[in-house]
C-alpha positions in Angstrom: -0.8 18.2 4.6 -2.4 18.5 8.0 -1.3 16.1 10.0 1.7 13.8 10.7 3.8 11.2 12.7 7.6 12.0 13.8 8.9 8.4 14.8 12.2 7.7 17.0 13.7 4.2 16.6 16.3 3.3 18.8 18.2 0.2 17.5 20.5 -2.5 19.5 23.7 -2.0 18.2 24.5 -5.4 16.6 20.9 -4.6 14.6 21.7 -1.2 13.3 22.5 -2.2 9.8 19.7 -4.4 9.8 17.5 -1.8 11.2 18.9 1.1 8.3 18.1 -1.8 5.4 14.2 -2.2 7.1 13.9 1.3 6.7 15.1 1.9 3.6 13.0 -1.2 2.1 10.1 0.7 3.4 10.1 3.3 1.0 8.4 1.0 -1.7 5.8 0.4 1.3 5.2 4.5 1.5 5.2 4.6 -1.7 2.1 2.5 -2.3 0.2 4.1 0.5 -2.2 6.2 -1.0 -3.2 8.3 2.5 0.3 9.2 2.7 1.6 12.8 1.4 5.4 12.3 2.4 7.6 9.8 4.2 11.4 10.5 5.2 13.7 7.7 7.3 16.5 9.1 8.7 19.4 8.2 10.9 20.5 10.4 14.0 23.5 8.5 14.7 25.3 4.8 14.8 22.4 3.6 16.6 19.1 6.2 16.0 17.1 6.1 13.3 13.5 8.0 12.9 11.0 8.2 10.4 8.9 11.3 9.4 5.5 11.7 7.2 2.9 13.2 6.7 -0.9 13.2 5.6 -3.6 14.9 4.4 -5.8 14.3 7.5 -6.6 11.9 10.3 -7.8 8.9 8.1 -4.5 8.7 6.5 -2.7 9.0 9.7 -4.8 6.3 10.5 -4.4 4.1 8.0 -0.6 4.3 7.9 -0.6 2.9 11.3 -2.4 0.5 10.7 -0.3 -0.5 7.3 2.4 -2.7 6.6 5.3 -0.4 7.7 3.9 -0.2 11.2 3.5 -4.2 11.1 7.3 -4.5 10.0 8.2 -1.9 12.6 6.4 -4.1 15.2 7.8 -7.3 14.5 11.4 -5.4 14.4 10.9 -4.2 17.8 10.6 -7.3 19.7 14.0 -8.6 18.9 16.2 -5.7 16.9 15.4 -3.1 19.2 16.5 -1.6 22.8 12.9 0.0 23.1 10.1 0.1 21.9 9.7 2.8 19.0 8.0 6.5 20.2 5.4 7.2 17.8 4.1 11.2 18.6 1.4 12.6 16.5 1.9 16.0 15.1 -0.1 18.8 13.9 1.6 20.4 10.8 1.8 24.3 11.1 3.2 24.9 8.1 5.7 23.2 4.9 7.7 24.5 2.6 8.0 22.1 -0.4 9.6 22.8 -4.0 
């Protein structure tokens, strides 16, 4: 793993459940990408949510933006959303994984 994308998802309140089920339905998504190494949803608190994976290089990355996750996150955003969702590209230093 090289590369990867830490994702913050800030949810309007009435569409934090909504928002949790979207992300934990994306899973299966993840799971069927074959560029992607490792894919975590998390959420901060009542109304913060994030996502973090990672790849094996840039055309992974890529492709994963490009998938069906990002599509479902877009359409999300215009109406369940309070912003719209920071995507940051990260190098990985290092990982630790048993």
């Amino acid at each position: 793993m090289k590369v990867g994308l830490l994702v913050r998802i800030e949810a309007k309140p009435e569409y934090a459940d909504e928002v949790e089920a979207m992300l934990r339905g994306a899973q299966e998504l993840a799971e069927q990408e074959e560029g992607t190494v490792t894919w975590f949803a998390f959420r901060e608190n009542a109304t913060t949510f994030g996502v973090f994976d990672t790849f094996e290089d840039e055309q992974g990355r890529q492709a994963h933006l490009t998938g069906r996750i990002a599509a479902a996150l877009g359409e999300v955003a215009q109406t369940k959303l309070s912003a719209p969702p920071v995507i940051a590209p990260v190098d990985l230093l290092g990982a630790k994984v048993s």
